[in-house]
N, C-alpha and C positions, 0 to 999 in steps of 0.2 A: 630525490629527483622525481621529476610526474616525466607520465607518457602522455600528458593529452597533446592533444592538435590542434584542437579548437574546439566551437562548438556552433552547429547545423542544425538550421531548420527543420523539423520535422514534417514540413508542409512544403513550401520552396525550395527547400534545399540551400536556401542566404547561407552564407558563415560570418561566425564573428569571431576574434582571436579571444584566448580565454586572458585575465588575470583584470580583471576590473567588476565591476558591479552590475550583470543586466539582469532583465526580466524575462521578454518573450522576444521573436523575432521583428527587427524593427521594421521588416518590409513587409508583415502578414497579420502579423500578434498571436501567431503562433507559437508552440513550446520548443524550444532549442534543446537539442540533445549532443553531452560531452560526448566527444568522441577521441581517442585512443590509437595512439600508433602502436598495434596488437602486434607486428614484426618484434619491434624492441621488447615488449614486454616477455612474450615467447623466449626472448632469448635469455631475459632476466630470470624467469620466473617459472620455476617447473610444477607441478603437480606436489610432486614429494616434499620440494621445501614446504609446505603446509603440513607437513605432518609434524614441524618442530614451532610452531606459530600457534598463539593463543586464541583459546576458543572464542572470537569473537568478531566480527564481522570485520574488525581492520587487520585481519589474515591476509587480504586481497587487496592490500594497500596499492599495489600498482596499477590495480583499473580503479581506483578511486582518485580526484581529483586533485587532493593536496599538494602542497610539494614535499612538506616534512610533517614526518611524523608528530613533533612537537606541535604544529599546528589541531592536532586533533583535538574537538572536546568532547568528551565521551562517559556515561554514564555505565560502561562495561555491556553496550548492546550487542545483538547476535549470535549467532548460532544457540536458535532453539532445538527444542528437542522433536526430532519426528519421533512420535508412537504409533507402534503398529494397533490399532482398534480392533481385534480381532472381534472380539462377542458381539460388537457391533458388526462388523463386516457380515460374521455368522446369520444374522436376521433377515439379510439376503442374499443370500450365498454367494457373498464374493471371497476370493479368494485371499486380497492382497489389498488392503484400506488400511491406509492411514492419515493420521494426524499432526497436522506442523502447529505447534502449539506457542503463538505469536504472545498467548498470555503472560509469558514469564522475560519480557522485555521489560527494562527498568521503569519504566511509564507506566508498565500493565499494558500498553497495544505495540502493535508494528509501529506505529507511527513514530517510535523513537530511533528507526534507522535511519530515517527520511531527514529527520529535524537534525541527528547528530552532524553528517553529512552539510547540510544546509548552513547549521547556525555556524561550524566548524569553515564554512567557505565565508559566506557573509562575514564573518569576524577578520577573516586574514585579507578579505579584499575590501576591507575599511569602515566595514556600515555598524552603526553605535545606536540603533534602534530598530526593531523588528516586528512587523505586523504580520496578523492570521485571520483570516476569517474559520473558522471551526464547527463542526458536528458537536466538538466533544475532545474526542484524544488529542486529534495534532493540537488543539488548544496550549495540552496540559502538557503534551512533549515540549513543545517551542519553550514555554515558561520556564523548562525544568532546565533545556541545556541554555536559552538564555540568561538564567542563575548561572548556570556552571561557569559561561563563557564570561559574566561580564557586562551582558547587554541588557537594555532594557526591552521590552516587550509589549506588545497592545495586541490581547485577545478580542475578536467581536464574536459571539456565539447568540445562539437560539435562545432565546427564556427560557423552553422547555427542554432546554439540554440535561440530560442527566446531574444531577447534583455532586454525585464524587465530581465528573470532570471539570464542574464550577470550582469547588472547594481546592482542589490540587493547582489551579491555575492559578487561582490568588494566594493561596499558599507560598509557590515560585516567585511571586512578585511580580509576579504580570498585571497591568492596567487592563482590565475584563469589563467591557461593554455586554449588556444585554441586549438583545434584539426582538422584536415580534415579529417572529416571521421564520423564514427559514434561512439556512446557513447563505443562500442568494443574496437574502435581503441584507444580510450584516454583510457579505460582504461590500453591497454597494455602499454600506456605511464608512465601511473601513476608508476604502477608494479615497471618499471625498476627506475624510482626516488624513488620511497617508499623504495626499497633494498638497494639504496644509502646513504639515511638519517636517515632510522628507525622511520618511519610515521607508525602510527596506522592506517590499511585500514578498512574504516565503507563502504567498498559496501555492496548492496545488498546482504542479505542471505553471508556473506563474515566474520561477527560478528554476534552474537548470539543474540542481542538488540531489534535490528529497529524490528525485526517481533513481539516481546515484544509491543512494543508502538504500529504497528498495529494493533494486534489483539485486542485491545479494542475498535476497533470500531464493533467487536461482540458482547461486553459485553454492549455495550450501544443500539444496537439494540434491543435485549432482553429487558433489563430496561425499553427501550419507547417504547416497545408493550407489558408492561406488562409480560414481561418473556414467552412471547411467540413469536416463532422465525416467520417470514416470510414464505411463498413458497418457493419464490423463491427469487435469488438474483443475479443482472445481475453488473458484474463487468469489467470496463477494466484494461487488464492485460498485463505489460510488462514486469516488474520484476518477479509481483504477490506477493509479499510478503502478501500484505493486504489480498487478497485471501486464501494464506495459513493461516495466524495467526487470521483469523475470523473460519476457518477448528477447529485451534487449540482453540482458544477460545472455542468453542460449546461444544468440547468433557469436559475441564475444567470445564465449568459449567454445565452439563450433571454429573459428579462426584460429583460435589457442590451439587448437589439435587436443582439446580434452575429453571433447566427444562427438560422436560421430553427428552422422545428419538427422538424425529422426528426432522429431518433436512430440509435447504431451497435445492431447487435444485441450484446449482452451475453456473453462468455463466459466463465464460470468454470471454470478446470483444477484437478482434485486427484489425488491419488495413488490407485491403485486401492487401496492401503493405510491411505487413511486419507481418507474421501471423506463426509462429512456433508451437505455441500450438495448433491452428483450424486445423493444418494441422498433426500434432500428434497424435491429438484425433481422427481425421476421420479415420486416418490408424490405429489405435489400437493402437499406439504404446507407451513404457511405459516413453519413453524422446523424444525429440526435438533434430530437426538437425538445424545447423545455418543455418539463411535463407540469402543467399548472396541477396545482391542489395536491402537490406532493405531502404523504401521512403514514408511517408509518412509525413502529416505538421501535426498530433498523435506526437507530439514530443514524449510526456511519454510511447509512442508504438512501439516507433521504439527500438527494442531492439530484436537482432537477433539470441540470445540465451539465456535463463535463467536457471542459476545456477540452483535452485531449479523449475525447470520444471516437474520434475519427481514427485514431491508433490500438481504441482498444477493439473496435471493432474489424481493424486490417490482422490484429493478431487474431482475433476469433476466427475469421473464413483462413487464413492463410496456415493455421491448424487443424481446420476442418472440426472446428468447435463447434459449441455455441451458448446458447443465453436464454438463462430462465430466470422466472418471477415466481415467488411463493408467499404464500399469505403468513400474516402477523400470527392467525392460531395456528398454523400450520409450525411458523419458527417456534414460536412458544412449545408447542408439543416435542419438536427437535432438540429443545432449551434440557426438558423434563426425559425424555428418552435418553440422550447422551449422558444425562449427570447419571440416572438410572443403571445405566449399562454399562459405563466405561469411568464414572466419578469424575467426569470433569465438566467443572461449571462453562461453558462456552457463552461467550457474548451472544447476543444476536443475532448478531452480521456472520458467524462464525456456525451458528447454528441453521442459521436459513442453507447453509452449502449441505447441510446432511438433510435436511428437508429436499433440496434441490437432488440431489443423491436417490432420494429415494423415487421419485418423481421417474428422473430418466433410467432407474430400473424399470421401470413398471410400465417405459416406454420399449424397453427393449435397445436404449444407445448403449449401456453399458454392457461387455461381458463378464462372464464371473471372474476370468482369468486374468483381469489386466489390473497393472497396479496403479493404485486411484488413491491423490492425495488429497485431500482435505484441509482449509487454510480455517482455524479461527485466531482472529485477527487483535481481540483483545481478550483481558479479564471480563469473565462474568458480574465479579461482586460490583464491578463498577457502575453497573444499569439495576442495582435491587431497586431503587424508586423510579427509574424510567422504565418499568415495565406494567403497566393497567396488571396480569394475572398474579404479578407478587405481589400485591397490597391484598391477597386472596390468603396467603398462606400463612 
C-alpha cells in the first residue's frame, strides 16, 4: 500500500493527484513535492520496526512513493557509512566531525538514490524511455537503473565531463550526446529531442522522485545518531536536490514523533567559479540569477542555475545557515589533506565541504563542540582525469 496524497507545488501550492506521469507544476513550472498522510504512516510504522529491515534505503518504504515493493528497481542503494574523521576533526579542534560517505553507492555518487526512486516510478506509471541532462553521475545512475529496469535512456552531458562518467554511461546502454557547453546547454538539447520523441525527462527537481530517493539520506542520519539530528550540516550544492529533500525529510519525521523540533544548521558549498546560491544568499535574495561563465573541475558544481534554488535557499535562512564558495586549489588541497589524514579519496564536490569547513572555522560560525557532518557525495577515482593537478602526479 502507499501513504501518498498527492503531490504540491512547491511554489503555489497547485495539487495534482499522484499515479500518472508528470513533470513540474502545470500552473507555475515549478517542482512538485510528494506528499504523505504522515497520521497513517505513524500508525503503520514505528521507529523499531527498522531495526529488523535491510540495510538500505527501502527500510523507509512507507514515506517512499510506490505502491509494492515489487515495483522497486534497485541496485542495493543506501545507508552509507557515517565516519567519525577524528584526526581530521583534531587539526581544528573540533570535537565531533564526521563523514557520510555517499562513495560506496552502487553508481559510486548519491545520485543513485534519486535515480532508483525515479526510474522505479517512471517504469510503474508507464514511461518506456528516459532522458537526463547530466554533470556526470546522475548521467551514469539513470543508465544503470534504466538497464536494471528495462528502459531505454538518452544521456546529454558536457564534452568535458569526466571520462569514468562517459564510459559507465555507455557501458549501461544509454544513447550519450555530447555537448559544448555546460550541463545548461545539453540540457536545452535534450528539451528539443525529448518534444520530438516523447522521452520521459527525470532532471533535476524536473519529476517529483529523485528528491524522494534523496531525502533519505535525512532519515538515515537521524537513525545513526540515534534520532538525533547533527548541528550542523555542510553540503555541496549544484542542483541541491539532496539538500532540499534532507529539508524535507526533517520536517516528515518531526510529524512522525521521531525527533524533536531542532534543526542542523544548513550549509551550501559551490565553487568560487560557479556560485549562484553564495551569491543569493549574501544579497538576500529569494532565487538565483544564472551565473554566466560558469568553471570549475566541481564538475557536480558547475551548474549555473537551479531549478529549485528558491527552496534551497528558504532551507538555508530557515536553519539559520548558510552558503560558501571555495576555490578549485583550495578543493584540490582538501582532495590531498583528506586522503592524507583520514585515507579517503573524496570527490570534489565532497572535498570543497572540508575546504568550506575550514573556512567558517576560521570565521568563528563553527564551535568546537557541535557535531558537524560532512557530505561527500561521490567516488574520488571517478574524476582522476577531470582534475588539471592529477595529470601532475
Amino acid at each position: 500500500m502507499t501513504f501518498v496524497t498527492g503531490l504540491e507545488c512547491s511554489r503555489c501550492g497547485h495539487t495534482a493527484e499522484p499515479g500518472r506521469l508528470v513533470n513540474t507544476c502545470p500552473q507555475c513550472a515549478s517542482p512538485l513535492l510528494v506528499r504523505y498522510d504522515l497520521h497513517e504512516v505513524k500508525r503503520h510504522l514505528k521507529k523499531t520496526d527498522l531495526l529488523d529491515r535491510p540495510a538500505d534505503m527501502w527500510r523507509y518504504f512507507e514515506v517512499l512513493p510506490l505502491d509494492e515493493e515489487e515495483a522497486i528497481v534497485t541496485l542495493g542503494e543506501g545507508f552509507t557509512p557515517l565516519l567519525r574523521v577524528g584526526r581530521l576533526a583534531a587539526k581544528l579542534g573540533l570535537e565531533q566531525l564526521y563523514l557520510k560517505d555517499e562513495a560506496l553507492q552502487p553508481t559510486g555518487s548519491f545520485k543513485a538514490r534519486g535515480l532508483s526512486v525515479a526510474v522505479s516510478m517512471a517504469r510503474t506509471l508507464g514511461a518506456r524511455e528516459l532522458c537526463i541532462p547530466t554533470a556526470g553521475n546522475a548521467g551514469g545512475a539513470l543508465a544503470a537503473y534504466g538497464a536494471r529496469a528495462g528502459l531505454r535512456t538518452h544521456v546529454f552531458m558536457p564534452r568535458d565531463t569526466p571520462r569514468a562518467n562517459y564510459v559507465e554511461t555507455v557501458l549501461a546502454g544509454a544513447d550519450v550526446v555530447q555537448v559544448d557547453g555546460l550541463i545548461s546547454d545539453a540540457a536545452r538539447l535534450m528539451q528539443q529531442r525529448m518534444a520530438e520523441h516523447g522521452w520521459f525527462d527525470c532532471s533535476t527537481l524536473k519529476e517529483p522522485y529523485r528528491i524522494e530517493g534523496k531525502k533519505t539520506m535525512g532519515y538515515e542520519l537521524a537513525e545513526q545518531f540515534q534520532w538525533v539530528l547533527p548541528d550542523v550540516i555542510v553540503y555541496p550544492t549544484g542542483g541541491g536536490t539532496g539538500l532540499i529533500g534532507m529539508w524535507k525529510a526533517f520536517a516528515e519525521m518531526d510529524e512522525l514523533g521521531w525527533i524533536d523540533e531542532r534543526r542542523p544548521r544548513m550549509v551550501s558549498v559551490q565553487s568560487s567559479g560557479c556560485a549562484p546560491i553564495v551569491r543569493a544568499f549574501e544579497a538576500g535574495a529569494e532565487e538565483s540569477e544564472f551565473w554566466e561563465g560558469a568553471a570549475t573541475f566541481s564538475s557536480g558544481l558547475r551548474v549555473p542555475k537551479a531549478l529549485g534554488d528558491f527552496l534551497i535557499l528558504q532551507a538555508l535562512r530557515e536553519s539559520r545557515g548558510t552558503a560558501v564558495a571555495v576555490s578549485d586549489d583550495e578543493t584540490y588541497d582538501a582532495i590531498r589533506e583528506v586522503g592524507e589524514t583520514e585515507g579517503i579519496f573524496l570527490c570534489p564536490e565532497g572535498a570543497a565541504c572540508w575546504a568550506a569547513v575550514r573556512a567558517l572555522h576560521s570565521q568563528g560560525w563553527l564551535r568546537p563542540d557541535e557535531r558537524i557532518v560532512l557530505f561527500n557525495t561521490g567516488a574520488g577515482h571517478k574524476y582522476v582525469d577531470g582534475v588539471p593537478q592529477f595529470a601532475n602526479l
